[in-house]
N, C-alpha and C positions, 0 to 999 in steps of 0.2 A: 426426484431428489436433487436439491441445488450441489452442485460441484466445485469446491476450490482449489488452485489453483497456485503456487508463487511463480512469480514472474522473473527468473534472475535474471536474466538479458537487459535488466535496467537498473537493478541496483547499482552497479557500479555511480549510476546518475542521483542515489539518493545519498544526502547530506545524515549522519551519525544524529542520534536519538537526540534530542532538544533535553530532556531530561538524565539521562546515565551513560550517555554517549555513546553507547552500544549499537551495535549492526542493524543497517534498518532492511530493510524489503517489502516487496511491493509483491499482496496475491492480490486474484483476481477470482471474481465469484458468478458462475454460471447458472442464474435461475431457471427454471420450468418454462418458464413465459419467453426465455429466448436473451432477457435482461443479462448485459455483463456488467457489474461494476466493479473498479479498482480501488484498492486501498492499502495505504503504508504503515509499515507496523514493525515493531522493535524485536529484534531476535533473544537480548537480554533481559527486560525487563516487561518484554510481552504490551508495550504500550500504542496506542494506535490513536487513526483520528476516525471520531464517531463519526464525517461526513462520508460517504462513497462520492464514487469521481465517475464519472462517463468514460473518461479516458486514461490511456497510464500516463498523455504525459501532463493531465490535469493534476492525477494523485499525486506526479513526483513534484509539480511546480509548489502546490498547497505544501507538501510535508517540508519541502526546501527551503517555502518562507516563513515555514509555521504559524499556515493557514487555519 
């Protein structure tokens, strides 16, 4: 079973939701095959970016330029 994860030890690095300005955070998702990918996502308004990242500080640099 794949395992998620948020990651708060980095939010404070993520930039307020592009859309409703709400809390952003960063989980991170653990598949079967050993794959982690990271991704930012809205505490408020539950919105995210369809891409995954390799790394957290790829997810945070994309969400901060609204990649």
């Amino acid at each position: 079973m794949n395992k998620m994860y948020e990651t708060s030890e980095y939010n404070d690095r993520l930039k307020s939701c592009p859309f409703c300005k709400g809390v952003a955070y960063l989980t991170h998702v653990e598949f079967n095959d050993g794959d982690i990918w990271y991704n930012p996502n809205c505490e408020e308004c539950n919105c995210g970016w369809k891409e995954n990242y390799e790394t957290k500080e790829e997810a945070i640099v994309a969400w901060n330029k609204r990649k």
